[in-house]
C-alpha positions in Angstrom: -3.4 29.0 -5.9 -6.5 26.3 -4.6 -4.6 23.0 -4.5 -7.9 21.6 -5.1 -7.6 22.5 -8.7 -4.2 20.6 -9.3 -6.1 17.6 -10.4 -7.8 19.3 -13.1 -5.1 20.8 -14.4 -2.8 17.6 -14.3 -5.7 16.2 -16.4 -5.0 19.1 -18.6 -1.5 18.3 -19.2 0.0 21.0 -16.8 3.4 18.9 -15.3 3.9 21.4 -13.2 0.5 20.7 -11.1 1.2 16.9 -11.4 4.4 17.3 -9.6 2.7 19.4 -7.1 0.1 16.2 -6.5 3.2 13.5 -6.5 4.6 15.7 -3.4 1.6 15.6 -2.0 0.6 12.0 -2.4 4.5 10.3 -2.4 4.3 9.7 1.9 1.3 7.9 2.2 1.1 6.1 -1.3 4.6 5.2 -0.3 3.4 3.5 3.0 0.8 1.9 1.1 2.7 0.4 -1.5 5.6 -0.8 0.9 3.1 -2.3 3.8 1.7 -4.6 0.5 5.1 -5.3 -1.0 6.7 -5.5 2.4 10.6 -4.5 0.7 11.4 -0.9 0.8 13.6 -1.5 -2.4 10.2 -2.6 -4.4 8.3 0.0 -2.9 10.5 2.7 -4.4 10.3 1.0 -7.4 6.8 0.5 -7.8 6.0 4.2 -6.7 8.4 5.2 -9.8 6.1 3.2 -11.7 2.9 4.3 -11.0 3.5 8.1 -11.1 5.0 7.7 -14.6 1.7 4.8 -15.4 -0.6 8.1 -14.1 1.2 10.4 -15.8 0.7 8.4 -19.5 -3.1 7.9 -18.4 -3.3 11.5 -17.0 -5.5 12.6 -19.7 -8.0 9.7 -19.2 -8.3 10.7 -15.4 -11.7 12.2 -14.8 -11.1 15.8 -12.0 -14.5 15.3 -10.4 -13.2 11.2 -9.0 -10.9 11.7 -6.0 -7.4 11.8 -7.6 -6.0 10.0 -4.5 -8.6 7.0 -5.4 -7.4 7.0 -8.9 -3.6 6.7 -8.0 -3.9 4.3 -5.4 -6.1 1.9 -8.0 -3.2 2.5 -10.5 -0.8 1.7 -7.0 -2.9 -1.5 -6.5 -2.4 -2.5 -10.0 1.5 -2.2 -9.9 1.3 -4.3 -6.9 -0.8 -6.9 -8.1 1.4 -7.1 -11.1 4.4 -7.3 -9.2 2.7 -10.0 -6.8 2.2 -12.3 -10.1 5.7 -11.8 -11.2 7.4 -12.5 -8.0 5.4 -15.6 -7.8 6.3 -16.8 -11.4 9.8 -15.9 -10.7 9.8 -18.0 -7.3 8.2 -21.2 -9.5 10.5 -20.8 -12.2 14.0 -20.2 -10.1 12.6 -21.8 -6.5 13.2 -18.8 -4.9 12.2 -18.5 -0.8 10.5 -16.1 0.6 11.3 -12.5 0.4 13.6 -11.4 3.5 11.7 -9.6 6.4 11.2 -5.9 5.5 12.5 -3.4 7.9 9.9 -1.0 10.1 8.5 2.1 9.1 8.3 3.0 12.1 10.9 5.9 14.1 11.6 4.6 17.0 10.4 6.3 20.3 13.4 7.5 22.1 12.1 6.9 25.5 12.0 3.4 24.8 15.0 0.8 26.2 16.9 -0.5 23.2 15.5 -4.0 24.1 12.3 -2.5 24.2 12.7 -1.0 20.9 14.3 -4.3 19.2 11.4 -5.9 20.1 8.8 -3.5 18.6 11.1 -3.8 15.3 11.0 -7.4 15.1 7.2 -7.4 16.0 6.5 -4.7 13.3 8.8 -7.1 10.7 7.0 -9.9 11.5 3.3 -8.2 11.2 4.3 -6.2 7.8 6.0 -9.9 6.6 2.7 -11.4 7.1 0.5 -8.7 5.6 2.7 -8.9 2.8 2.2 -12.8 2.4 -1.8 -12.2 2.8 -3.6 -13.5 -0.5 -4.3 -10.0 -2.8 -7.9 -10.3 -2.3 -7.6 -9.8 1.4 -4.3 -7.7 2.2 -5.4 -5.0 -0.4 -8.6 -3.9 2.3 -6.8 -4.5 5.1 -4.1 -2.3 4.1 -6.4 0.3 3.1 -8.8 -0.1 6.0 -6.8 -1.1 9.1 -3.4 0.5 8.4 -4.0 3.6 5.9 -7.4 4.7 8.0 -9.9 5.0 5.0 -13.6 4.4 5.7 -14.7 0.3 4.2 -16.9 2.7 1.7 -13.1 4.2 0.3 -11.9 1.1 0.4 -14.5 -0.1 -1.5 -14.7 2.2 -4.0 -10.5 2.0 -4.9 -10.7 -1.8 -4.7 -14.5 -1.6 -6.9 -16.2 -4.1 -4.3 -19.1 -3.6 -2.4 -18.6 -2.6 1.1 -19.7 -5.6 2.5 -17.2 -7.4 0.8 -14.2 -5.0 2.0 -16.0 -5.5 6.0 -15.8 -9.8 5.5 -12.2 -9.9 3.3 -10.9 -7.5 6.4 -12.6 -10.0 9.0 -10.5 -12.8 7.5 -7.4 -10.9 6.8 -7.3 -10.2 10.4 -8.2 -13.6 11.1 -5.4 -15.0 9.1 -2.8 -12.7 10.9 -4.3 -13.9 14.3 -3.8 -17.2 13.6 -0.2 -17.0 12.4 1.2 -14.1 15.0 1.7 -14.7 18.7 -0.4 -12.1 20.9 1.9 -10.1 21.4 2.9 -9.9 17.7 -1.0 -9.7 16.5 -1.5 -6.6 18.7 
C-alpha cells in the first residue's frame, strides 16, 4: 500500500495508519525534540506527548499540509510548554540549570578514546547551549542548521516569514559563537 496515503487515513481515524506514521516520524522528531529540550528523559517524554496531542487532534489535521509539518508544530508546542514550565518551576524552587545532556552521536570507532571524549564533551556543551537559546531563536536553528529543512520549511512549521527564520538563525548562531570556544562552535 502507497505510504503516501497514511496521512489521510490517520485523519480518517484508521490507528493502524497512524502507527505506521509514528514509526516513521519517531527518529527524527525524537532528535528534534531532544536537541531543543537538551535531556533525553524529557525528550521521551514530550514525544509521548505529542503523538497522543496528534492523535486527539487527528481529525482536525488537514491530508493535503505535510503531516511532518503538522507534528513538528504540535512538537514545537510541547516544547514551548515545557520551556515555560521548567522556567516557573526554577523561579518558584531556585532550581540550576538542567545537567549537560549526553550526545546523540555514535561514536566513530576509529577515533582515540581521548579523541572521542572530547567530541562528547564538545557536542554536550553545543546541545547545552542550543537548549539554553531564547525559543524564538533555537526553534529555527534547530530546524534549519541541525534537522536540514529549507528557511521556507522552517518557516512555514514555525508560521514566520522566511526572512525572519534567515535573521533569528543569524543570531542564534551568533549567540552560540559568542559563548563556545572555536573549537566547540565548529
Amino acid at each position: 500500500m502507497d505510504n503516501g496515503d497514511l496521512p489521510a487515513r490517520a485523519a480518517a481515524g484508521d490507528r493502524a495508519a497512524f502507527s505506521d506514521l509514528m514509526r516513521e516520524t519517531r527518529s527524527a522528531l525524537f532528535r528534534f525534540v531532544r536537541r531543543y529540550v537538551g535531556e533525553e528523559q524529557d525528550a521521551l517524554d514530550l514525544l509521548q506527548e505529542t503523538y497522543a496531542s496528534a492523535w486527539l487532534a487527528i481529525r482536525r489535521y488537514d491530508p493535503a499540509r505535510p503531516f511532518e509539518a503538522w507534528l513538528r508544530t504540535i512538537a514545537l508546542n510541547k516544547c514551548r510548554d515545557w520551556s515555560r514550565r521548567r522556567f516557573v518551576r526554577r523561579i518558584v524552587w531556585g532550581a540550576t540549570d538542567l545537567s549537560s545532556p549526553q550526545a546523540l552521536a555514535v561514536p566513530d570507532e576509529a577515533m582515540s578514546p581521548d579523541n572521542q571524549i572530547d567530541d562528547m564533551r564538545r557536542l554536550n556543551r553545543l546541545n547545552f547551549e542550543v537548549s539554553r537559546l531564547p525559543e524564538h531563536l533555537k526553534a529555527p536553528l534547530i530546524l534549519t542548521a541541525i534537522e536540514g529543512r529549507s528557511q521556507s520549511e522552517a518557516a512555514a512549521i514555525l508560521r514566520i516569514s522566511v526572512k525572519a527564520v534567515e535573521t533569528r538563525v543569524a543570531r542564534a548562531r551568533r549567540r552560540l559563537f559568542d559563548v563556545l570556544s572555536p573549537a566547540e562552535a565548529g
